[in-house]
N, CA, C and O of each residue as an XYZ file, in Angstrom:
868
protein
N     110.222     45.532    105.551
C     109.952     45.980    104.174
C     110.464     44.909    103.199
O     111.646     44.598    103.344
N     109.752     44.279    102.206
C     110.006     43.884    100.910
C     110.746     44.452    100.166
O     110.225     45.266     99.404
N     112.404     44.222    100.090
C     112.583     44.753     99.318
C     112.647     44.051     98.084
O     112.692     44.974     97.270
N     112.691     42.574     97.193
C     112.257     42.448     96.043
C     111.202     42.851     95.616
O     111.124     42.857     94.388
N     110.189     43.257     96.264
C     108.681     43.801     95.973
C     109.490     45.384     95.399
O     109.500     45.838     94.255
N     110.046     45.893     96.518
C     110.651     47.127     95.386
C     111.524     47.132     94.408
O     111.750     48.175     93.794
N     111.878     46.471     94.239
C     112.786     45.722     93.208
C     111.883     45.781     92.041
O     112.122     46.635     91.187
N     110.986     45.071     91.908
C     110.257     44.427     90.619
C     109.355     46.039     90.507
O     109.319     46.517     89.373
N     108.757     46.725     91.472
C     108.070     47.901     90.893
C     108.860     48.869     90.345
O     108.173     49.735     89.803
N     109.991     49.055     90.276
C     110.716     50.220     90.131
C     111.118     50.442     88.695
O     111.098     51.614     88.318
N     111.589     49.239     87.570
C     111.402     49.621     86.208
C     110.117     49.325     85.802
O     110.139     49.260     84.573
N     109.109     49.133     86.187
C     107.486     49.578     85.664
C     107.439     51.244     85.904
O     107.331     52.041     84.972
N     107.531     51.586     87.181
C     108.128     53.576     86.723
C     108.833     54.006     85.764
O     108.459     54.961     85.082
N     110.257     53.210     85.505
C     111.360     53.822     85.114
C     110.714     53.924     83.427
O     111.040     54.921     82.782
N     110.032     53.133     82.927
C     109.654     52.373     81.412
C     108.161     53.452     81.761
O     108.192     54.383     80.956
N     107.420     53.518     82.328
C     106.611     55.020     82.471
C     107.156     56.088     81.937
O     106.962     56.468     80.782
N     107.816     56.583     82.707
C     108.129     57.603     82.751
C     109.488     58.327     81.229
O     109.793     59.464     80.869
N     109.862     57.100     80.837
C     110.331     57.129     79.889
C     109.456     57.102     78.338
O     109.837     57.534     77.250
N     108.304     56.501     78.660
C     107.289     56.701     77.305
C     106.763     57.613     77.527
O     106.546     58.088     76.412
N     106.281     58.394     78.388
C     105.505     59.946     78.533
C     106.417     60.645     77.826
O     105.936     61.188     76.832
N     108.097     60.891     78.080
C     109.210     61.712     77.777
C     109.163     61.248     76.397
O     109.494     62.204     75.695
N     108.900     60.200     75.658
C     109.229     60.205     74.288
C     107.777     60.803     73.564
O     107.833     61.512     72.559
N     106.769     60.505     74.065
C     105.667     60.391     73.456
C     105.562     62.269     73.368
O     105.061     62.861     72.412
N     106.317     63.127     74.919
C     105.856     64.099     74.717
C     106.707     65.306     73.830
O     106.462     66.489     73.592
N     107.880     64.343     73.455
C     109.097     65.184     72.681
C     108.435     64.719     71.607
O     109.421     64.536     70.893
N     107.449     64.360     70.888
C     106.960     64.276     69.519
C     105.655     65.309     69.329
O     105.018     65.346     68.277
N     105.329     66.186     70.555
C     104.303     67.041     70.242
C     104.791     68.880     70.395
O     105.018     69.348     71.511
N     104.858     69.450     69.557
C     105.218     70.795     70.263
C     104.777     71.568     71.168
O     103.623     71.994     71.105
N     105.500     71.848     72.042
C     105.283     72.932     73.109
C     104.044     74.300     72.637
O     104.384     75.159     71.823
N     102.882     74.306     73.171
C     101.902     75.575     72.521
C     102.583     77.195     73.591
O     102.304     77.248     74.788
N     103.169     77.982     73.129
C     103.746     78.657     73.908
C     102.767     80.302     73.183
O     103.287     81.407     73.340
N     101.347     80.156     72.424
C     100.662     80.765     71.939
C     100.431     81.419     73.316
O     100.605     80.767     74.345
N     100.014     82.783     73.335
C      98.857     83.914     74.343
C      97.765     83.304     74.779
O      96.950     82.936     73.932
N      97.528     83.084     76.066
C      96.665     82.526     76.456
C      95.432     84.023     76.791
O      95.430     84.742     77.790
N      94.538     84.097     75.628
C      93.934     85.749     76.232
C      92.319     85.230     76.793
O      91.800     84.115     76.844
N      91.851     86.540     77.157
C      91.107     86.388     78.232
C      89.902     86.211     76.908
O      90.185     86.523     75.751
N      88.748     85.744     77.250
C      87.244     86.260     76.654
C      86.509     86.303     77.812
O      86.438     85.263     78.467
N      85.951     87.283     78.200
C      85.194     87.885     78.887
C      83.848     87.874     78.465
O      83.269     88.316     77.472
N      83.431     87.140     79.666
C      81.333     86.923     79.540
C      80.862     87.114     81.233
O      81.274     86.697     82.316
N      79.915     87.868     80.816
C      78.735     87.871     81.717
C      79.525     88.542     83.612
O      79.559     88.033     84.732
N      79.906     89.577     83.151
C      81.063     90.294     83.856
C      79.789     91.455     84.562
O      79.089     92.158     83.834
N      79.732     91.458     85.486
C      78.698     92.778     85.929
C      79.076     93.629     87.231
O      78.809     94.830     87.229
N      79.654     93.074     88.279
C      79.975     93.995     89.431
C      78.757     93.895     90.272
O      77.870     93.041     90.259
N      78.908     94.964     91.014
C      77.727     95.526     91.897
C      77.140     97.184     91.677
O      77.628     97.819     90.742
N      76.600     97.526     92.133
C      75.552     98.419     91.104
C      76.398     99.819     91.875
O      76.641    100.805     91.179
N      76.902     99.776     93.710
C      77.644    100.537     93.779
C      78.657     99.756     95.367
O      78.059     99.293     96.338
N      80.010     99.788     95.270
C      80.216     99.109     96.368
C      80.501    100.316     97.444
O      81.698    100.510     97.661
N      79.720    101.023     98.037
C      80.048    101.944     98.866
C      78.462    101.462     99.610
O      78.381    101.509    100.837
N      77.197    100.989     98.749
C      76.278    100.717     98.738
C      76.328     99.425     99.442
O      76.081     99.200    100.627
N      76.792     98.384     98.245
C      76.882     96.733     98.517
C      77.441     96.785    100.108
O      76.857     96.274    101.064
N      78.797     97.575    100.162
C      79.821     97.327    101.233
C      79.662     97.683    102.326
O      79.993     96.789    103.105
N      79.325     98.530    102.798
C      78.745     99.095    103.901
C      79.046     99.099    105.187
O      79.352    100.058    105.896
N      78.925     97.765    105.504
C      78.849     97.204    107.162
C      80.271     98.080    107.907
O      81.366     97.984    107.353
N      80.138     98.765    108.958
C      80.567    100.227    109.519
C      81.679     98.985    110.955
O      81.792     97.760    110.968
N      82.029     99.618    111.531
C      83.395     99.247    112.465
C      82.134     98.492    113.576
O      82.432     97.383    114.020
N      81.115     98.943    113.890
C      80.706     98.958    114.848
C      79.890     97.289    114.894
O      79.695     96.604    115.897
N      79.518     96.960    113.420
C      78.979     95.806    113.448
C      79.864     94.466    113.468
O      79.567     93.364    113.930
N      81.200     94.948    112.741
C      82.831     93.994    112.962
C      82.715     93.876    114.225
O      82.816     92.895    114.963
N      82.471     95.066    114.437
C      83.444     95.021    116.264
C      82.173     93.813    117.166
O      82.554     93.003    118.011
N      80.907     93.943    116.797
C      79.800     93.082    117.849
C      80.357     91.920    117.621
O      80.696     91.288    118.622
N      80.595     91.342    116.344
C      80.712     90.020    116.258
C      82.006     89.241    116.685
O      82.178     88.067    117.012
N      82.844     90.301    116.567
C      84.380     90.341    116.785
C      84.412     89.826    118.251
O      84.976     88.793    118.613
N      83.814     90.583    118.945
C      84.016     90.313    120.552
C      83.707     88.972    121.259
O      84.145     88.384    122.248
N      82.385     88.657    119.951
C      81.894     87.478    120.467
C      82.509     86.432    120.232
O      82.750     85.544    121.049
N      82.926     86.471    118.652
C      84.009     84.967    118.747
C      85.194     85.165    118.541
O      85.906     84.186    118.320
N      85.707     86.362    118.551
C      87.503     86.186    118.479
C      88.074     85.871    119.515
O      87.287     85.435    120.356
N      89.293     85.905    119.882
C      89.983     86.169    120.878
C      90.469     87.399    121.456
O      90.477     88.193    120.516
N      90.900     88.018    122.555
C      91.301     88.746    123.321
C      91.765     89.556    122.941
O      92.956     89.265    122.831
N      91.523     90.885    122.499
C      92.818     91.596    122.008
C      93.989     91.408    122.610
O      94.105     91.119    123.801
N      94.849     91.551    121.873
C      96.457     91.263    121.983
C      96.821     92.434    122.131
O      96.279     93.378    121.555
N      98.093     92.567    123.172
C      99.063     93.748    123.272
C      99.987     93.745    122.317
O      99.906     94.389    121.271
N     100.857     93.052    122.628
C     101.832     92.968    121.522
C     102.473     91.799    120.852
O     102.274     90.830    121.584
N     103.166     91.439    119.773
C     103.654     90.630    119.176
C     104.036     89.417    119.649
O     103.666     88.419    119.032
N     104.922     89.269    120.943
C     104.979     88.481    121.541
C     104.168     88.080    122.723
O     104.599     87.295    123.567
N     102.661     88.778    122.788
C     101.842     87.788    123.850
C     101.284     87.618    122.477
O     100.659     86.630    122.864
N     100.873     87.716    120.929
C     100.094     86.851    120.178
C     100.836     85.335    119.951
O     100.150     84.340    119.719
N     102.206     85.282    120.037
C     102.947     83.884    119.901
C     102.256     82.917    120.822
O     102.055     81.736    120.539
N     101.813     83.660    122.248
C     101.147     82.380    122.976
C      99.704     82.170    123.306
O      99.043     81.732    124.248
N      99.488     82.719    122.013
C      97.734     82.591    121.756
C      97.634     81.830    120.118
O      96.573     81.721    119.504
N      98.618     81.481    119.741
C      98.525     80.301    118.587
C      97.661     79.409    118.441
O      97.141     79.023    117.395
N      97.489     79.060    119.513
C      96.541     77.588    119.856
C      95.258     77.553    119.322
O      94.585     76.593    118.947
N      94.923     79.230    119.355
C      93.647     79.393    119.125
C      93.142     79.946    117.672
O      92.018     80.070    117.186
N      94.598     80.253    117.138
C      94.629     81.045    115.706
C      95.276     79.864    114.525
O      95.768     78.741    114.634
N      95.005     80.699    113.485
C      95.699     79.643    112.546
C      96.614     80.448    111.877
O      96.545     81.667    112.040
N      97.570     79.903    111.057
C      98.785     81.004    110.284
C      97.997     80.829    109.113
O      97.593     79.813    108.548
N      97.852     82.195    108.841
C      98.247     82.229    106.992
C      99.304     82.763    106.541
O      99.969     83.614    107.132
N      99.615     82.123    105.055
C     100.754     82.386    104.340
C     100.008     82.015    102.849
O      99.202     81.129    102.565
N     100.737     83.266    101.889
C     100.825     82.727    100.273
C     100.356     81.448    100.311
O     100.795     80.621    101.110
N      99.376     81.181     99.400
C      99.059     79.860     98.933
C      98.419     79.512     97.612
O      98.787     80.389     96.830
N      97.671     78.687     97.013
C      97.491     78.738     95.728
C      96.013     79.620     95.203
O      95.587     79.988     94.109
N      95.640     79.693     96.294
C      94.159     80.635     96.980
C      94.366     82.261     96.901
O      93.807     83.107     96.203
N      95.388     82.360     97.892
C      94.974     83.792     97.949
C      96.855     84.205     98.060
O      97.620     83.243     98.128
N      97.243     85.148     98.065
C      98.592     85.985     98.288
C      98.596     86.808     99.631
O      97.628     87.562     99.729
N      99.344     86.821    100.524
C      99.415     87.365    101.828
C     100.984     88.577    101.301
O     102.187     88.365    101.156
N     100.193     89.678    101.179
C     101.405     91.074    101.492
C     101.895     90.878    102.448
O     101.645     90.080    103.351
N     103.233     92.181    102.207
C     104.120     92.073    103.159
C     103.230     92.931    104.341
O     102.862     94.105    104.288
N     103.070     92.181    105.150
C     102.391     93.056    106.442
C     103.506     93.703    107.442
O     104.406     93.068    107.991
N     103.202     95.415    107.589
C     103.946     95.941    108.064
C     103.489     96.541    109.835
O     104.177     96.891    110.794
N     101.987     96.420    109.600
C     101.444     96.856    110.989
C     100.152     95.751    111.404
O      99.053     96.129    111.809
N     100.636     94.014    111.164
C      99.694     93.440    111.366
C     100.347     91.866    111.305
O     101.294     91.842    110.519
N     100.039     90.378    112.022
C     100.582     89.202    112.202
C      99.645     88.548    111.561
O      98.475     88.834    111.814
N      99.894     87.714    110.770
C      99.419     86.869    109.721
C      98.387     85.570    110.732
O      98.399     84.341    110.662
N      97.974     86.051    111.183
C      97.011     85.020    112.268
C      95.558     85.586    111.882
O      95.299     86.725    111.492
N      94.396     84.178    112.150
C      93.338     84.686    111.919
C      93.015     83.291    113.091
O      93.726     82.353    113.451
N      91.540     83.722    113.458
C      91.151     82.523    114.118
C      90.207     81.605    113.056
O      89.649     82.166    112.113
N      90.114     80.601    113.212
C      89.951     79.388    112.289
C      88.771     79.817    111.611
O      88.606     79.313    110.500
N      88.047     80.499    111.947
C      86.508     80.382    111.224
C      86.700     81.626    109.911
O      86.360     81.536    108.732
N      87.437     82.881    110.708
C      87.998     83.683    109.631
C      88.931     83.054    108.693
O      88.518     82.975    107.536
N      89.889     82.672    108.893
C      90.971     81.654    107.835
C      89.725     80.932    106.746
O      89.531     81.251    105.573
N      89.079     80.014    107.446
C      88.116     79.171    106.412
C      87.721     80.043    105.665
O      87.982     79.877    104.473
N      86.973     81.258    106.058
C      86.531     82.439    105.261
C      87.250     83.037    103.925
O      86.915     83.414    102.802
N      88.350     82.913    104.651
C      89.602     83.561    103.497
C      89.862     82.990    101.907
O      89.926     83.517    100.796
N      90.012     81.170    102.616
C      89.778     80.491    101.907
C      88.963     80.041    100.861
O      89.386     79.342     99.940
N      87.273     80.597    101.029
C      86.527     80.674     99.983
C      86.521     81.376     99.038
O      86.218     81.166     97.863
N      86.984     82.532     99.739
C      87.062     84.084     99.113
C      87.895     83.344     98.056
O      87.423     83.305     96.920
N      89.202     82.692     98.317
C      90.235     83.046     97.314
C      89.713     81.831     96.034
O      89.781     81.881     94.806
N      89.268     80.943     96.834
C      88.799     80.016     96.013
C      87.380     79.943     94.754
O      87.209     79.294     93.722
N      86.626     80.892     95.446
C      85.186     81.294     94.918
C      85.727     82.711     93.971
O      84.802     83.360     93.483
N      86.641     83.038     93.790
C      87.103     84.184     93.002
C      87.678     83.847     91.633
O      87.411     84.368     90.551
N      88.687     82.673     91.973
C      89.465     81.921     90.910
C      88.304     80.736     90.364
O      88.313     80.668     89.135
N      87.697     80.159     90.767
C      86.252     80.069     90.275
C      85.763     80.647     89.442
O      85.774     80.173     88.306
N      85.101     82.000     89.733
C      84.223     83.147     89.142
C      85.226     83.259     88.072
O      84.827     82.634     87.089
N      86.582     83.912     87.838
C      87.375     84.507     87.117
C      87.255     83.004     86.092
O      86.457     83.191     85.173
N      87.757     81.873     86.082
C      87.482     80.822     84.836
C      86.042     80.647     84.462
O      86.063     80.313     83.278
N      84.690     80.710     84.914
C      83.929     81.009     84.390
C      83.707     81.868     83.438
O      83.185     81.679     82.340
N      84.149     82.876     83.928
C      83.760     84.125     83.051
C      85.166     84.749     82.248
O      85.566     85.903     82.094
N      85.776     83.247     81.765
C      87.094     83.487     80.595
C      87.746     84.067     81.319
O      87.305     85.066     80.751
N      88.478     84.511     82.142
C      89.428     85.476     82.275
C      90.227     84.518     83.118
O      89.901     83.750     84.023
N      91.308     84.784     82.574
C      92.787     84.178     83.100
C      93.143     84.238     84.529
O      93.060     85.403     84.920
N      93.505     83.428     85.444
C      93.516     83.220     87.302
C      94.482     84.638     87.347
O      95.314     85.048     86.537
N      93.995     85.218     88.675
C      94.272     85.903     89.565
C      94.141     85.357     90.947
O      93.240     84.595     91.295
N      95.360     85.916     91.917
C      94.901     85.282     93.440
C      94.599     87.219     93.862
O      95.209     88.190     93.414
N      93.449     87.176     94.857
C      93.665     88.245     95.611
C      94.789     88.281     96.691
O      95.406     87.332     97.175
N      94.895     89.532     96.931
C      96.275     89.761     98.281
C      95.539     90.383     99.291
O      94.761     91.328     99.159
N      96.008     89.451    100.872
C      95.524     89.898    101.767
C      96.759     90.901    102.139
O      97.946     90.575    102.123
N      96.187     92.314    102.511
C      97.087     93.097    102.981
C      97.154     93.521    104.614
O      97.962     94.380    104.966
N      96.190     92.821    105.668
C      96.255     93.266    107.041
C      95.108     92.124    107.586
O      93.973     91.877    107.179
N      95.853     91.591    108.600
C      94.892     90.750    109.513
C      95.016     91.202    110.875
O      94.471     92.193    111.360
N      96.040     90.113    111.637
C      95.264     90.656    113.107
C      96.789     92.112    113.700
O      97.959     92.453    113.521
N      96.003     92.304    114.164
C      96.749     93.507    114.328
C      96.836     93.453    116.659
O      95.905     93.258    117.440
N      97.979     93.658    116.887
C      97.855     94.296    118.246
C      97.949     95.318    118.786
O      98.972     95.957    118.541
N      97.252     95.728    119.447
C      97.355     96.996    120.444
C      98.647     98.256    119.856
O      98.560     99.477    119.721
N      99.531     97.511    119.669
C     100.989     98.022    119.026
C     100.804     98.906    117.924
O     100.909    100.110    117.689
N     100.409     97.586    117.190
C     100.016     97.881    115.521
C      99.512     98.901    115.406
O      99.979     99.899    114.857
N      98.371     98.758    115.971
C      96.695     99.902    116.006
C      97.214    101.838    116.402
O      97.067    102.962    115.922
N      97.719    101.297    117.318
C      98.895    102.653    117.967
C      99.647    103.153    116.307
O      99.458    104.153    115.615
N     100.387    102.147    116.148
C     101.663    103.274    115.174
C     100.782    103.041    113.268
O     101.251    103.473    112.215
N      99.657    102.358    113.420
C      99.077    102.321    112.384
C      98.088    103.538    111.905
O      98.066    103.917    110.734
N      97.251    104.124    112.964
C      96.425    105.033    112.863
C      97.172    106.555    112.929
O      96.564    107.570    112.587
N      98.373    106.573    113.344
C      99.210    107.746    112.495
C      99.159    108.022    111.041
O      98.999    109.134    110.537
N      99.326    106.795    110.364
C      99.050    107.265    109.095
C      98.000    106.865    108.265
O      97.977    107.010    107.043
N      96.949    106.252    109.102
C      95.816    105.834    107.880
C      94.632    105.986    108.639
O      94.694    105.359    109.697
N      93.316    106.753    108.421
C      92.603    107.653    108.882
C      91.612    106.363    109.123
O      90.807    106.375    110.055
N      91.725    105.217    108.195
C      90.461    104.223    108.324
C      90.797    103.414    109.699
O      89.959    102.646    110.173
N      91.942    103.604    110.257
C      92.235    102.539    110.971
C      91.709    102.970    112.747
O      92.213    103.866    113.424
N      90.566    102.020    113.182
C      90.419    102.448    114.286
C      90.850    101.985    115.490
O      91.265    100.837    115.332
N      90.968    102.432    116.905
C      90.958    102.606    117.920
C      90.738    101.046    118.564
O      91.512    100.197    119.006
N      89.621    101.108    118.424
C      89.247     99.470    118.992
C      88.663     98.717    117.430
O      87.521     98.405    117.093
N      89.908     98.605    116.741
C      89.488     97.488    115.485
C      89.126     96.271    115.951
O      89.444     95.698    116.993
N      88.115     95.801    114.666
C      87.872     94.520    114.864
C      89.222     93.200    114.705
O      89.376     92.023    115.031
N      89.950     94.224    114.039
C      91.421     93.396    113.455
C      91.811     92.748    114.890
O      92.207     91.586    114.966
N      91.699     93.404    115.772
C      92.422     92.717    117.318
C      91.861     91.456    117.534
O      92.552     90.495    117.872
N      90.626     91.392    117.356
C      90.320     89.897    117.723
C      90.372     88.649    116.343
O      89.728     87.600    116.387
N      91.035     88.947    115.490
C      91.442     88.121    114.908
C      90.372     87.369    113.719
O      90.569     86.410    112.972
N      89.520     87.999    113.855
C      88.539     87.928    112.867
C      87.831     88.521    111.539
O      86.783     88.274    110.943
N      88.897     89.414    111.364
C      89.041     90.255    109.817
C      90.313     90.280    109.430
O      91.337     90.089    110.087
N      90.140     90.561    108.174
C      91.305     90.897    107.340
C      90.777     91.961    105.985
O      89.701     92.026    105.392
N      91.745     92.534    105.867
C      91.811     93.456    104.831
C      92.253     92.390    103.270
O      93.123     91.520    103.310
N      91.479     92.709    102.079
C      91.743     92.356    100.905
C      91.779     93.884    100.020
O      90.971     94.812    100.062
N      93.011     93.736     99.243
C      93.211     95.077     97.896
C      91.998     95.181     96.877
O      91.809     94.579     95.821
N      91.634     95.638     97.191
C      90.514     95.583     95.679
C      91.446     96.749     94.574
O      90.948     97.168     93.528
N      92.548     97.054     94.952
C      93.511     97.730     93.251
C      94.253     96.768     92.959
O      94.286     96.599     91.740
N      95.113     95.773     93.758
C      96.520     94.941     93.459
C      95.709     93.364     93.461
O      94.950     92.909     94.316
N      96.115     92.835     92.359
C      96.087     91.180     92.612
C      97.065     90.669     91.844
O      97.562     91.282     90.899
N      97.457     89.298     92.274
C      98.270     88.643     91.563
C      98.262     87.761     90.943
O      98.050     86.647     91.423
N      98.559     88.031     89.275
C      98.648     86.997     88.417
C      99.221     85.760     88.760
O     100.273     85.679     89.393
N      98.329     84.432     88.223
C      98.941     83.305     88.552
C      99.521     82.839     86.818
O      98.859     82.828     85.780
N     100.581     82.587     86.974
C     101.403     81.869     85.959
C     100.868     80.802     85.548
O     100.502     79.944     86.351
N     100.729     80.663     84.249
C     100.614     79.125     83.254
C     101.841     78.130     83.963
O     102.996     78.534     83.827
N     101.627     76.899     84.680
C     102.283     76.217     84.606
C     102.887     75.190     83.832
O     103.626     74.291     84.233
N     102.344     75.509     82.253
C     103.828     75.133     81.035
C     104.375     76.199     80.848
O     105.275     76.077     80.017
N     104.222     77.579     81.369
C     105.151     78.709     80.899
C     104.644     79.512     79.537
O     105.384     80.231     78.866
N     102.699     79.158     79.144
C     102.521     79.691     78.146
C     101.821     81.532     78.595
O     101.011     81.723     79.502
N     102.194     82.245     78.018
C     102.061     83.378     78.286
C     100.618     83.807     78.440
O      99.812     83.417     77.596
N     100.213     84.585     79.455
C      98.995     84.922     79.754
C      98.738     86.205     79.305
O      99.770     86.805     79.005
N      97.616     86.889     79.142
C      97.068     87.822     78.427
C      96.739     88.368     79.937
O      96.081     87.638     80.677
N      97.320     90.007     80.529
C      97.109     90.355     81.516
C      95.204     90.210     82.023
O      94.292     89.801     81.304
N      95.136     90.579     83.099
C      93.217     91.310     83.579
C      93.274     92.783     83.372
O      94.417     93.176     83.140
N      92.714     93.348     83.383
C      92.642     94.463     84.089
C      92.290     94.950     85.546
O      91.109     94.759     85.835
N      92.897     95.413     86.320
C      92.272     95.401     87.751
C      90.998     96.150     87.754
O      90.774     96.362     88.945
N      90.229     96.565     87.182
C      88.922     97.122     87.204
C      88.257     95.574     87.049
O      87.623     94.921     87.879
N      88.505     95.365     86.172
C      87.612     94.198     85.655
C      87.887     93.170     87.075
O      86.829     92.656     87.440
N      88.839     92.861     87.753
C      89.362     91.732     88.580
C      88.461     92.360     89.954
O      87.998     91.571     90.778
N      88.274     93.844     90.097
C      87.611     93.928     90.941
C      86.346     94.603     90.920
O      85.985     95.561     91.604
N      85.675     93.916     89.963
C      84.253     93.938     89.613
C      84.115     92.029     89.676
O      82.998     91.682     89.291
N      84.600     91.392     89.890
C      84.617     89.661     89.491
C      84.142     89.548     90.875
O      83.083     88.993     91.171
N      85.086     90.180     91.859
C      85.512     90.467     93.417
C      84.304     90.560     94.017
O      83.699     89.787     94.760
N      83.961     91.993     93.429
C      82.379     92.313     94.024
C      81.240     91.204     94.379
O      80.387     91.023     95.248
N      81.754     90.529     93.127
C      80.329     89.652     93.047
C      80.209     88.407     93.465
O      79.171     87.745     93.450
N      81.728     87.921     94.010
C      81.957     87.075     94.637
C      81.847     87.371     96.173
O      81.490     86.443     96.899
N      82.115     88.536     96.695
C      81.511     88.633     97.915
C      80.447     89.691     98.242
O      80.286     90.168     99.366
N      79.796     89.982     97.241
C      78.345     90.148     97.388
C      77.588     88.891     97.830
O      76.850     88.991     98.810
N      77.699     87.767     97.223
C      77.097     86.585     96.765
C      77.728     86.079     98.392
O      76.933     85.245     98.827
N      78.579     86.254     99.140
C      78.861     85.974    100.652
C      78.369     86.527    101.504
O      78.261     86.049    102.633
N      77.868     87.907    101.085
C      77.557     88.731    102.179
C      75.904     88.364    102.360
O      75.245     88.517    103.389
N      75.401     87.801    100.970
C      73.723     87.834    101.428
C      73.782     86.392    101.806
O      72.738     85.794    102.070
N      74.707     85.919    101.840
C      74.748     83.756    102.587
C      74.657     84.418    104.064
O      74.032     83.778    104.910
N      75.301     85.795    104.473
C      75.285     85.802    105.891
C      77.010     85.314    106.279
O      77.543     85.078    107.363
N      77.340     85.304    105.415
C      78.856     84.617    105.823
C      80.072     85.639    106.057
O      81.222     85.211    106.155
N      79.810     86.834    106.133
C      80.428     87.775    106.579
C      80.050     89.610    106.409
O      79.041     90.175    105.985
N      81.012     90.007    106.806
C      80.568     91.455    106.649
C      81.822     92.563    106.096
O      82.988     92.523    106.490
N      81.316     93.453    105.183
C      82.706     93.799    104.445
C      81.933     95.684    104.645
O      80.788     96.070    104.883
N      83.285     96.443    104.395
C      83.303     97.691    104.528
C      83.919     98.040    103.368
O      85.058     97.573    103.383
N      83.703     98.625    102.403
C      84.583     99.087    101.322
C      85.452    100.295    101.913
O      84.973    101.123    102.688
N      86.457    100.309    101.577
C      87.426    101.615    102.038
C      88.214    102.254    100.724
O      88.708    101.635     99.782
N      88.184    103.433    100.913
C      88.826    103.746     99.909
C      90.500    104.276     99.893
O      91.220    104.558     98.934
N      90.716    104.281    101.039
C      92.212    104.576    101.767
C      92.975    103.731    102.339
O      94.044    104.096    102.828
């Protein structure tokens, strides 16, 4: 390594970074409401209609390209290879999952990824201030499915969740993304955030790029 070469670059930063800091202490901070204007906002005409696609059509496709259903927690650790992790990101928000492992197999993950991306998209188009959606349930094992369907009537028997190729999104909860100067945002409304939703994966479902069930539980 050169180090006079780093030598001589290092006050060309220092003399940077010092005229941005003066130049930007001469402008005031806008710490005004950042509010929404809302255009060309429509939904879907009914999502019980739009949404449809039933356990049985998850489950065909499920079999074909997921992986194996899983027993439990620790035989999904040694099926990694084939899954990818999700976690919180600038895309989408991952809940606290209580009956399900944050794994998807790669083609679902990519999926996820549009979703969150083609939403925060839609939402600055149409004025309204970023929201990330929250994924609340992905792959689930054998385990899960057991102590999960005690208390939630949607949850079936042989889910498609086992093979690692769905996930559940909130259409009531999303999460505001913060102004990163700290200027205050003008809330959404979650009606409105999930009418944006609709139409962002309406607009997926007729590409053929997946299949969604609206639930109301």
């Amino acid at each position: 390594m050169n180090f006079n070469y780093i030598c001589r670059i290092i006050p060309v930063l220092l003399i940077g970074l010092a005229t941005a800091c003066a130049l930007g202490s001469c402008k005031k901070k806008d710490m005004s409401m950042k509010m929404n204007e809302p255009r060309n906002i429509r939904g879907v005409i009914s999502y019980k209609r739009s949404f449809g696609d039933l356990n049985p059509k998850h489950l065909k496709i499920a079999q074909a390209i997921g992986v194996p259903p899983i027993a439990s927690r620790e035989e999904a650790e040694q099926m990694k290879a084939n899954l990818r992790h999700i976690a919180s990101n600038e895309l989408y928000a991952v809940d606290s999952l209580t009956h399900s492992i944050p794994y998807l197999i790669p083609g679902a993950a990519s999926l996820l990824d549009t979703i969150g991306t083609n939403f925060l998209d839609s939402l600055q188009a149409k004025g309204l201030n970023p929201n990330r959606v929250i994924v609340t349930s992905v792959l689930r094992t054998r385990n899960d499915v057991k102590r999960l369907r005690r208390r939630n009537i949607n949850a079936s028997a042989n889910s498609s969740h086992c093979y690692g190729t769905t996930f559940d999104i909130s259409w009531k909860r999303f999460e505001k993304v913060e102004d990163e100067d700290g200027r205050p945002m003008q809330d959404v409304n979650a009606d409105t955030l999930k009418m944006v939703l609709s139409e962002v994966l309406r607009d997926l479902r007729k590409a053929e790029s997946c299949y969604i069930k609206y639930e109301l539980k």
